[in-house]
C-alpha positions, 0 to 999 in steps of 0.5 A: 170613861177611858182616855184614849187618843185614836190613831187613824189608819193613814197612823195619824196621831193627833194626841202628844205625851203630857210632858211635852204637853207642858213644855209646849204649854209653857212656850205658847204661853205669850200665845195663850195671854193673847188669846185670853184677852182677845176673849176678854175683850169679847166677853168684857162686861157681861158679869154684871156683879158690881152694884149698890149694896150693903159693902164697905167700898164706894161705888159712885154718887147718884141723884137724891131720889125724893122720899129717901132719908134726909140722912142718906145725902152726901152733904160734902159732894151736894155742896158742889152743885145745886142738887143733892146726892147720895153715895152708894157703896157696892155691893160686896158678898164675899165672892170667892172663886176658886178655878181648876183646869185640867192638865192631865194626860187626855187634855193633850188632845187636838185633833185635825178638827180643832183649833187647839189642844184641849189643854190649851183651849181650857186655858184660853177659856180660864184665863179670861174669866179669870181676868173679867171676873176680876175686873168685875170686883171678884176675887180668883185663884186656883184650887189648891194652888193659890188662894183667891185674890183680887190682883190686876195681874191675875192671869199671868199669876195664874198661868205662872202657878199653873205652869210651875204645878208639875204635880197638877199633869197626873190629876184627874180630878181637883181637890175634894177639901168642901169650901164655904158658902161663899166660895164658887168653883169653876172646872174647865175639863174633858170630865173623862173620869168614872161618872161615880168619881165625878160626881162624888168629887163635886159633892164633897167640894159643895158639902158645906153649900159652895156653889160649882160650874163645869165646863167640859171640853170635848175635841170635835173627833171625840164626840163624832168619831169620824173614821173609816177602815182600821183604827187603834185607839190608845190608852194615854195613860197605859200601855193598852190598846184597842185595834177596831177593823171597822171603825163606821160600824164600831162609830154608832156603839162608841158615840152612844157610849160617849152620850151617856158619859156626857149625860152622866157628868151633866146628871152629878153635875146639876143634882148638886146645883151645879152648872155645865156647859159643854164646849167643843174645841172647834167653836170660838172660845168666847162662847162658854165664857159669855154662857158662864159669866151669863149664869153667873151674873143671873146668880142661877143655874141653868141646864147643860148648854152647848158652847 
């Protein structure tokens, strides 16, 4: 799938070169921390990971439930009421979750429809689930960048490593290493990359049984294509255009196109287990975080959902 951005016949052009993508990403950034924690609060205790389970940490006490084993009472807290009571430890899999947001030349996209860039809704959306899965118990870092880690602070630590990654505007697509068993990833991006590419690159992250989650942002004009008269639409990444005459009747061809691409991705997606949730930039961007932190709480994999 091509990155294209389209300029309008009346010359609008929605789309912003990738450098000055960064430089405006890294004076929005307070604007963003807001953002993403005005989704947390939203979104605050739907991953309901933290319960009773075979870990090292404790959890809380709970009454002694007639029938359990005498050894199980916690003798020290019990001899402070007239009840018995037993301490529970949470539950503590080795979950580790790897997030990668794209920040490549496409994501600079926002047109009159949208709220916010691509770039900085993925963003948005990334920090907060950065910060609720923490909050959860769970351990977050970034793919390639910064290993998983359960720091208080880990959305400014996020943003900080991801602002800093110069190298991270040109790619398309996260590292390719596998990861363990344990590991889940999280991909917040537009997916307009080769399906072929997509999905091989979502294989060889999962060839070792790392589970994965898309979440793919699309601006509202990307999938309607609502234009009239002439329009040229532009290679973000080139020096090529396409001038289309008639842009309605040049509409039905280019949605059809963009569908299957949109299938595509969803196909690679879920034949590796994987989950995708869709999310235009002119919906709230609460909406994917409840649906990924629903799935992820479930412990399953749902199919492709609109956010």
């Amino acid at each position: 799938m091509a990155k294209v951005r389209v300029v309008d016949e009346a010359g609008r052009q929605p789309g912003r070169p990738v450098q000055a993508l960064a430089l405006e990403l890294a004076a929005r950034l307070p604007h963003m921390m807001l953002e993403a924690r005005r989704v947390l609060a939203a979104v605050s205790g739907v991953h309901g990971r933290r319960r009773a389970g075979p870990g090292e940490a404790f959890w809380q006490f709970r009454a002694f439930a007639p029938g359990e084993a005498a050894q199980r009472v916690d003798w020290r807290r019990s001899a402070r009421d007239d009840r018995l009571y037993v301490r529970e430890r949470e539950w503590e899999a080795a979950h580790s979750v790897h997030l990668w947001i794209d920040r490549s030349a496409s994501m600079a996209y926002q047109s009159s429809l949208a709220s916010a860039s691509k770039a900085e809704r993925a963003l948005v959306i990334g920090l907060a689930l950065a910060d609720a899965l923490v909050d959860a118990g769970e351990r977050v870092g970034l793919l390639g960048l910064l290993p998983p880690r359960s720091s208080r602070r880990i959305a400014e630590r996020l943003a900080e490593t991801i602002l800093l990654d110069d190298a991270g505007r040109d790619r398309d697509l996260p590292p390719g290493d596998a990861l363990p068993p344990q590991a889940e990833v999280i991909m917040i991006t537009d997916a307009l990359v080769p399906a072929a590419d997509f999905t091989a690159r979502i294989a060889g992250i999962s060839a070792r049984g790392a589970r994965g989650h898309v979440i793919r942002i699309v601006d509202p004009v990307e999938e309607l294509f609502p234009f009239d008269g002439e329009a040229v639409l532009e290679d973000v990444e080139g020096r090529l255009d396409l001038r289309v005459g008639d842009a309605r009747s040049w509409g039905a061809l280019y949605r059809e196109r963009f569908q299957a691409h949109g299938r595509a991705i969803a196909d690679g997606c879920l034949k590796r287990g994987w989950s995708i949730t869709t999310h235009r930039t002119d919906r709230p961007a609460t909406e994917p975080a409840l649906r990924l932190l629903g799935i992820l709480a479930g412990g399953g994999v749902q199919r492709q959902g609109a956010a």
